[in-house]
C-alpha positions as CSV (number, residue, x, y, z in Angstrom):
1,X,-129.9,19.4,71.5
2,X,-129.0,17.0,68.7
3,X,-126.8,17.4,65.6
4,X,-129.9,16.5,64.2
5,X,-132.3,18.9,65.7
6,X,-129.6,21.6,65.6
7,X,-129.3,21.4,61.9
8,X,-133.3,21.5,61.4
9,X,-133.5,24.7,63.7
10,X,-130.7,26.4,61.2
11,X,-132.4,25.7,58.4
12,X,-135.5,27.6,59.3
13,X,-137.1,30.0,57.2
14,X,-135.7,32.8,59.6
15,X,-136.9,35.9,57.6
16,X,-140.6,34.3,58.5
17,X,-140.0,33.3,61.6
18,X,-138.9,37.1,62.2
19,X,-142.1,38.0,61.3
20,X,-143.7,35.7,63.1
21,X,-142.2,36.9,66.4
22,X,-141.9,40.0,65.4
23,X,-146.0,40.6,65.2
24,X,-146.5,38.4,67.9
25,X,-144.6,40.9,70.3
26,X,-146.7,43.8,68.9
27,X,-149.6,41.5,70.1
28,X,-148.8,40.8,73.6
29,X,-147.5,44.5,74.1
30,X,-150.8,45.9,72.9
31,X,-152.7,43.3,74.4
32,X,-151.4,44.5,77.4
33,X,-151.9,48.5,76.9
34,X,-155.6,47.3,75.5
35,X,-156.6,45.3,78.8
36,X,-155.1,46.4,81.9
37,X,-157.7,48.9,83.3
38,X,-160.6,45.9,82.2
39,X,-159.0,43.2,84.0
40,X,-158.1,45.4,86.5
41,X,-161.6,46.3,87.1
42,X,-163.0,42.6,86.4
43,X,-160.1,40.1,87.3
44,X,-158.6,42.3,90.0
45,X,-155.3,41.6,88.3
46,X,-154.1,44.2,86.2
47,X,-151.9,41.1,84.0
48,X,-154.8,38.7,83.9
49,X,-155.3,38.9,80.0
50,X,-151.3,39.0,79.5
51,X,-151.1,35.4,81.6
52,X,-153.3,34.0,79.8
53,X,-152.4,35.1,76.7
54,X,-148.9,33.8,77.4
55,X,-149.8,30.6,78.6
56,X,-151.6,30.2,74.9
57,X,-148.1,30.8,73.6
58,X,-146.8,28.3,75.5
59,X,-149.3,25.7,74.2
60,X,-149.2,27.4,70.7
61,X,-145.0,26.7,70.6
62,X,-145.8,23.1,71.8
63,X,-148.1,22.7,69.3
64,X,-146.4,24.1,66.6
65,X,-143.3,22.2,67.2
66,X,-145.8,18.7,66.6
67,X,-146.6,20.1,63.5
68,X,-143.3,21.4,62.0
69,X,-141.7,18.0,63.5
70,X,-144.6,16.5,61.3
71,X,-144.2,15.4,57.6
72,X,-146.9,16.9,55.8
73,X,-147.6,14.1,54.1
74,X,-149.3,12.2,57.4
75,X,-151.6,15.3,57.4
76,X,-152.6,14.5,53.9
77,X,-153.3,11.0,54.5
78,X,-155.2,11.9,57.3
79,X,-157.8,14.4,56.1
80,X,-160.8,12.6,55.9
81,X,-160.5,11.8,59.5
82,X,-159.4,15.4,60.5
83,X,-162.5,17.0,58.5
84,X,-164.7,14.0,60.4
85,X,-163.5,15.1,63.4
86,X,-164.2,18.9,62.4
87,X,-167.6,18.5,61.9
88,X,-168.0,16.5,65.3
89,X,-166.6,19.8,67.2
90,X,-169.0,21.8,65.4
91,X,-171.8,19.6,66.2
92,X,-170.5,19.2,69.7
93,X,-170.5,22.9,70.5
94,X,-174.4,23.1,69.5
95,X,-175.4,20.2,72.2
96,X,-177.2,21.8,75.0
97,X,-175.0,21.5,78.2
98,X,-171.7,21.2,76.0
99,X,-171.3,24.3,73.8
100,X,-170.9,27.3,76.2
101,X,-172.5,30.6,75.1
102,X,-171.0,34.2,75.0
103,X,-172.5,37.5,74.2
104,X,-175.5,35.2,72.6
105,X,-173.5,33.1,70.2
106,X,-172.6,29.1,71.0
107,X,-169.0,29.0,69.8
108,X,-167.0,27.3,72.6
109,X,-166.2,24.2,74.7
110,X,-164.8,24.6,77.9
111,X,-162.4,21.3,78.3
112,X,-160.5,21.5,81.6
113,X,-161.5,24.8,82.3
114,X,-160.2,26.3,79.0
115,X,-162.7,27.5,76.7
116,X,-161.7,26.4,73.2
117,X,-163.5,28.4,69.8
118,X,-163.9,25.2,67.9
119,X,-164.5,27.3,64.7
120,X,-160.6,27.7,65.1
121,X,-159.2,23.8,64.6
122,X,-162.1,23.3,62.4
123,X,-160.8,26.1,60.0
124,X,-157.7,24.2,59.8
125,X,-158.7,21.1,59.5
126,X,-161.2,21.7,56.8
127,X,-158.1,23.4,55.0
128,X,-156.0,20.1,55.1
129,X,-159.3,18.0,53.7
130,X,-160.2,20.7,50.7
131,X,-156.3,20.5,49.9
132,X,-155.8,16.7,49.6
133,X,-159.8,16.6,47.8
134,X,-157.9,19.3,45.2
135,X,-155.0,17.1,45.1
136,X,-157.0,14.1,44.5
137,X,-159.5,15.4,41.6
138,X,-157.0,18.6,40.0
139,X,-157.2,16.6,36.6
140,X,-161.1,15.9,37.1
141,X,-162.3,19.7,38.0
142,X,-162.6,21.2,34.0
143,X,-164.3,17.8,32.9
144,X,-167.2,17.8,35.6
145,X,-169.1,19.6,37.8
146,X,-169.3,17.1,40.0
147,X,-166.0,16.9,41.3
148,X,-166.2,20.9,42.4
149,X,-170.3,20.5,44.1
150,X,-169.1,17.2,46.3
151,X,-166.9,19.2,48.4
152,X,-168.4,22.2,48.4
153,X,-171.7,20.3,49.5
154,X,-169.1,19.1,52.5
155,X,-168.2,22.9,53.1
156,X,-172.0,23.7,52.8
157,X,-172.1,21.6,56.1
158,X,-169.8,23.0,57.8
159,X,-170.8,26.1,57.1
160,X,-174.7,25.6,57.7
161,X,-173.0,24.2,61.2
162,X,-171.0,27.6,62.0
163,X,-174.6,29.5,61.1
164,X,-176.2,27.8,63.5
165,X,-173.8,28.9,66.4
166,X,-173.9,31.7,64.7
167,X,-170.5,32.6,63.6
168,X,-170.7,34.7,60.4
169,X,-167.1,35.2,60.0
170,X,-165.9,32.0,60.4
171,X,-168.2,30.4,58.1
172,X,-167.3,33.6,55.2
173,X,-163.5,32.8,55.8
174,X,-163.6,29.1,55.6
175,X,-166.2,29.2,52.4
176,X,-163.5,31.9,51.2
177,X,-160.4,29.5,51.7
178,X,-162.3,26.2,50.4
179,X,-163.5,27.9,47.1
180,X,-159.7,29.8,46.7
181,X,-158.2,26.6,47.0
182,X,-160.6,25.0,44.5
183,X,-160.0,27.7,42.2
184,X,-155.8,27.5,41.7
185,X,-156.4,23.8,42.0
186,X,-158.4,24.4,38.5
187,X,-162.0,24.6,39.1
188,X,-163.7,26.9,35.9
189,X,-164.7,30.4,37.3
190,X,-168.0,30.3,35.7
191,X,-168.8,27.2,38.9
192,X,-167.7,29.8,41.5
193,X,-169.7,32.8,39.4
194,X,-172.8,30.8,40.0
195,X,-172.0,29.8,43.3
196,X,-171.0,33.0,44.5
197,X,-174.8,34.3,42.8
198,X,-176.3,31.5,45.0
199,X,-174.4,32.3,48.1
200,X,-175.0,36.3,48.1
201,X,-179.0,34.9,47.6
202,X,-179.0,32.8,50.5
203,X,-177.1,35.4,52.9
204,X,-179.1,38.2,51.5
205,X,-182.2,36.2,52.7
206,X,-180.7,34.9,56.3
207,X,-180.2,38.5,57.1
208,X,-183.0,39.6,56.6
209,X,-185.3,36.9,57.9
210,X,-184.1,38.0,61.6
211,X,-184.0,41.6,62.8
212,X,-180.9,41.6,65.1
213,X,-178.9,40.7,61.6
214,X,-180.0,43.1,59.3
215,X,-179.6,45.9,61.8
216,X,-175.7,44.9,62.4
217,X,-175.4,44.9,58.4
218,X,-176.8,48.0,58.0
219,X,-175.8,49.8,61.2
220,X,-171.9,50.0,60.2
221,X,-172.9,52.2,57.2
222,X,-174.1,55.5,59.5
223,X,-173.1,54.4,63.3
224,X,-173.4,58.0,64.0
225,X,-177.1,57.9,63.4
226,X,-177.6,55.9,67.2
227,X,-173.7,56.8,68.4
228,X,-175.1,55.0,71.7
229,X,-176.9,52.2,71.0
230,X,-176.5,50.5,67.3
231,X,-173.4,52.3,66.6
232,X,-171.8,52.8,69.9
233,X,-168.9,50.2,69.3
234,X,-168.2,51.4,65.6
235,X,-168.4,55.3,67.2
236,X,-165.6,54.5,69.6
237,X,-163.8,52.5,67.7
238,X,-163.7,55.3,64.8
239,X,-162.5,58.1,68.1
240,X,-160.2,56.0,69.1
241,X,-158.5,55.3,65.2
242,X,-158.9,59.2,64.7
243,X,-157.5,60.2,68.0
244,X,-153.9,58.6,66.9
245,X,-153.3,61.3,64.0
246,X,-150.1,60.5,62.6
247,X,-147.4,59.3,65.6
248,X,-150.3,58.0,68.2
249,X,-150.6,59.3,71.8
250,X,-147.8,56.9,73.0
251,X,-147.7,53.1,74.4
252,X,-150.0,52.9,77.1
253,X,-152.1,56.6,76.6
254,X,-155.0,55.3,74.6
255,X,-158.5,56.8,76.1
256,X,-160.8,55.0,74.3
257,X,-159.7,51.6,76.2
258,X,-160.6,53.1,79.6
259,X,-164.1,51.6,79.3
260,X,-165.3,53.4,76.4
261,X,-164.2,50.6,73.4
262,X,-166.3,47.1,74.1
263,X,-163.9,44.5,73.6
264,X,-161.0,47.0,73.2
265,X,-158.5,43.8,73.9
266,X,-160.2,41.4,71.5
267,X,-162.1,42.1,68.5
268,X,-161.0,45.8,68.5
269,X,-157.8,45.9,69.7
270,X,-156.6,47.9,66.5
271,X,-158.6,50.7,67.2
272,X,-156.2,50.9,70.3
273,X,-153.1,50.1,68.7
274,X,-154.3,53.0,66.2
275,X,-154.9,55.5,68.7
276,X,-151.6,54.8,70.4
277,X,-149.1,54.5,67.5
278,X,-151.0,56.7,65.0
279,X,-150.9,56.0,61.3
280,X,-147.4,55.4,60.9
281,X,-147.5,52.3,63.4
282,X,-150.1,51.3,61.7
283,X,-148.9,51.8,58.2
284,X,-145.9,49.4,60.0
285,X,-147.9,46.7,61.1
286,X,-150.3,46.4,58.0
287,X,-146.3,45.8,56.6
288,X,-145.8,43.1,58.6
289,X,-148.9,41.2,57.7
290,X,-148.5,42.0,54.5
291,X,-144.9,40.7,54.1
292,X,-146.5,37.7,56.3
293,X,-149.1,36.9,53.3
294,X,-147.0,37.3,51.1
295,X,-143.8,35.2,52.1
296,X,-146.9,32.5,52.2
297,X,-147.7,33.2,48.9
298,X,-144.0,32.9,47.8
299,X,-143.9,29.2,49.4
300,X,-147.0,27.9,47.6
301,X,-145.2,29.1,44.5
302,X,-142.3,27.3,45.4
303,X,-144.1,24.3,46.0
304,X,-145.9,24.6,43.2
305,X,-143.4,24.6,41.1
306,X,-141.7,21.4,42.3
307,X,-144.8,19.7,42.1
308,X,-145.9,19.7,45.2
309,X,-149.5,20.6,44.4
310,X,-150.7,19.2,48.3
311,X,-148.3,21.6,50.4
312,X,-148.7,24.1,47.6
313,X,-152.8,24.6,48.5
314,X,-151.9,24.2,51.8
315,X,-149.6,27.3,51.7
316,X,-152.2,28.9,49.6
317,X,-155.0,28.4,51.5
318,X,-152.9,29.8,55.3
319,X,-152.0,32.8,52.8
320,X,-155.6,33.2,51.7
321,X,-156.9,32.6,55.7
322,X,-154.1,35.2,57.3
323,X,-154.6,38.5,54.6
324,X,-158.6,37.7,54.9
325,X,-158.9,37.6,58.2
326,X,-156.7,40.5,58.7
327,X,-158.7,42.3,55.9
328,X,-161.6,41.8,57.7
329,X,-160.6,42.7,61.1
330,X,-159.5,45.8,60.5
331,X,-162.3,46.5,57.8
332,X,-164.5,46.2,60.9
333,X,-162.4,48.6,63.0
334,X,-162.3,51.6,60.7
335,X,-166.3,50.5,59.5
336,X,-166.4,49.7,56.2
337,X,-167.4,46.0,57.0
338,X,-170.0,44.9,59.6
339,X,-168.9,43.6,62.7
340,X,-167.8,39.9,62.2
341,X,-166.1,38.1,65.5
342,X,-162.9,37.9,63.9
343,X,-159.8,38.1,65.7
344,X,-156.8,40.4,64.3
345,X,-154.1,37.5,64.0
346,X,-151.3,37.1,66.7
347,X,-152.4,40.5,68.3
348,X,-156.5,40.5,69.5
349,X,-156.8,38.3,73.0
350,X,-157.9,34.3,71.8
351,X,-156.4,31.6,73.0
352,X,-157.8,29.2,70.7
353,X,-157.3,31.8,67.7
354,X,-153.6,32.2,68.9
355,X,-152.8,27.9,69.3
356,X,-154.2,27.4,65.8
357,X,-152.8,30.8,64.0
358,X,-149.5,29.4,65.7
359,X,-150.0,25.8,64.2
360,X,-151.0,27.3,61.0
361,X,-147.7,29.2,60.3
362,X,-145.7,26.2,62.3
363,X,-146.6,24.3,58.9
364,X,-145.8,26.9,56.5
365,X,-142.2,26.9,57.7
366,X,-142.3,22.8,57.3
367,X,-143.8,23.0,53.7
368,X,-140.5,25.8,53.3
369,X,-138.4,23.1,54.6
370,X,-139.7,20.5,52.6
371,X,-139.5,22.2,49.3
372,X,-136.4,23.0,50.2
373,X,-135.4,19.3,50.7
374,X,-134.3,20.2,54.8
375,X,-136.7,17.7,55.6
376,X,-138.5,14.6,54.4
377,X,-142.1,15.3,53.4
378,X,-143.0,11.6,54.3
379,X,-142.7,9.3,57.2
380,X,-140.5,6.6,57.2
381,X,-141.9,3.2,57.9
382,X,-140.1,1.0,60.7
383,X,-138.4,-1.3,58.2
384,X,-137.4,1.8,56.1
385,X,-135.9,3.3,58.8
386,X,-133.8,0.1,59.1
387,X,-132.7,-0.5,55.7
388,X,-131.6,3.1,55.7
389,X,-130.1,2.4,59.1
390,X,-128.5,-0.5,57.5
391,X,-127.3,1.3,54.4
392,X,-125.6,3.9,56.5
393,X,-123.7,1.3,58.4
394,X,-122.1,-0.5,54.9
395,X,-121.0,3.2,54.2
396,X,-119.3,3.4,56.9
């Protein structure tokens, strides 16, 4: 390793990174507990999930190294082309004998044998577009509507695109992150209260035009009235989060994962966690996400503040996309949320979910590093690199 590269890796954030790692090893130790008796019985490997799930780590720590070896400012410059390219994935996935469907929805492409949730890269890239559009228009937003109803018309796309898969929860986070990052960026609130009017309107109708939806809406609020149809999922979910009490039954001892939970290592894998670490685990791990979201939070100030408005939304908008989607995953475990199809970050079984969440945090700790003036936010041409080249050799 070079001087170089040797100084850069010191200079991480570490305290993130900690958490980072530190919630990623919950994940793959629950991940395990959660799935070995369902790949045992439908893999014939006991470690399937786990092997799988580590080979997206590897991918993930490839990945992320592009991006935190990446000056943010080349993702800035790029994000018309990255929200292009979005929107092609999400159309992609809908064309018949491309998009793959599971459990009824049409959320994946299977590349090389590897089924990639292109809802995932899509979230992210629509985050780098909505950040350099608020960049772009900051001074424009409280002297016309316009500036605020283009992009969100571009969000409506995506969106109407995610619906059509259907992928509820990926289409309320990324309508959540887009309008969040609109809002700091200095958007009125009386835009978003009529937007937020016309959005509730137009979900309130779409669930209700199709059976299947309005029964998952309403279903969450009394599972126990059909505990084995309807409400079966919520039921055991609720057992296996009341089972735990206050220390758990131990790693490894949960009984609601033996084929009771659906999707016990995915969706619901907190209900597990739950029943095996009891409320003080879980009192722990809501800690670490919290300090998570909030370290982000601490680095868009910082960013902020040094006038870096475009890494700034971007650290917003990760912050924004992490406590949501945890919110919301474990909203849908204990049942005061329907069930959405979101993943509980760095712990639920997703390889795309786990490259991108990877990524994602990968370029919080370069934004850190920037404001911090480790690293240069911008690229240096090939004759800039030789006149500084040049200016280091007259110094010496």
């Amino acid at each position: 390793m070079s001087n170089r590269a040797t100084s850069k890796f010191a200079e991480l954030d570490w305290g993130l990174l900690s958490l980072i790692l530190m919630i990623l090893g919950f994940g793959l130790v629950m991940l395990t507990s959660a799935s070995i008796s369902v790949a045992e019985n439908s893999m014939g490997q006991p470690f399937y999930y786990l092997v799988q799930q580590l080979l997206a780590v590897f991918v993930g720590v490839l990945v992320a190294s592009v991006v935190l070896n990446t000056p943010t400012d080349i993702w800035q410059r790029s994000a018309p082309v990255l929200f292009l390219l979005a929107v092609l994935l999400l159309l992609a996935v809908l064309v018949p004998g491309v998009g793959r469907e599971v459990n009824g929805s049409t959320r994946w492409i299977s590349v090389a044998g590897i089924n990639i949730q292109v809802s995932e890269p899509a979230r992210l890239m629509v985050l780098m577009f909505i950040s350099s559009y608020a960049v772009r228009h900051r001074d424009d937003f409280a002297l016309s509507v316009k500036a605020f109803i283009q992009p969100m018309i571009l969000i409506a796309i995506v969106c109407g695109l995610l619906i059509a898969e259907p992928d509820f929860g990926a289409t309320f986070v990324i309508l959540l992150i887009s309008m969040s990052v609109l809002f700091v960026a200095g958007v009125p609130i009386r835009y978003f209260i009529g937007l937020c009017i016309f959005v509730a309107v137009g979900m309130t109708a779409l669930a209700v035009s199709a059976p299947y939806r309005l029964a998952r809406l309403t279903g969450f609020t009394n599972p126990w009235d059909d505990p084995f149809g309807s409400g079966f999922q919520l039921t055991q979910s609720l057992i296996a989060i009341g089972s735990g009490e206050w220390l758990g039954a131990g790693l490894g001892n949960s009984v609601q994962k033996l084929f009771y939970l659906p999707e016990a290592h995915t969706d619901f894998v907190f209900a597990v966690f739950a029943e095996e670490f009891g409320l003080v685990g879980t009192i722990i791990l809501i800690g670490l996400f919290s300090a998570l979201v909030w370290r982000a939070f601490s680095i868009a100030l910082d960013a902020a503040a040094r006038d870096r408005f475009y890494q700034a939304y971007l650290a917003f908008g990760i912050a924004v996309w992490q406590g949501a989607q945890v919110f919301i995953n474990l909203g849908v475990n204990m049942g005061i949320l329907p069930t959405k199809g979101l993943t509980l970050p760095l712990i639920s079984y997703g390889r795309s979910s786990l490259i991108v969440t990877l990524a994602a945090l990968a370029l919080l700790l370069r934004i850190d590093m920037e404001t911090r003036g480790v690293v240069a936010s911008t690229a240096l041409s090939g004759k800039s690199r030789k006149r500084k080249s040049a200016v280091g050799k007259k110094r010496k």
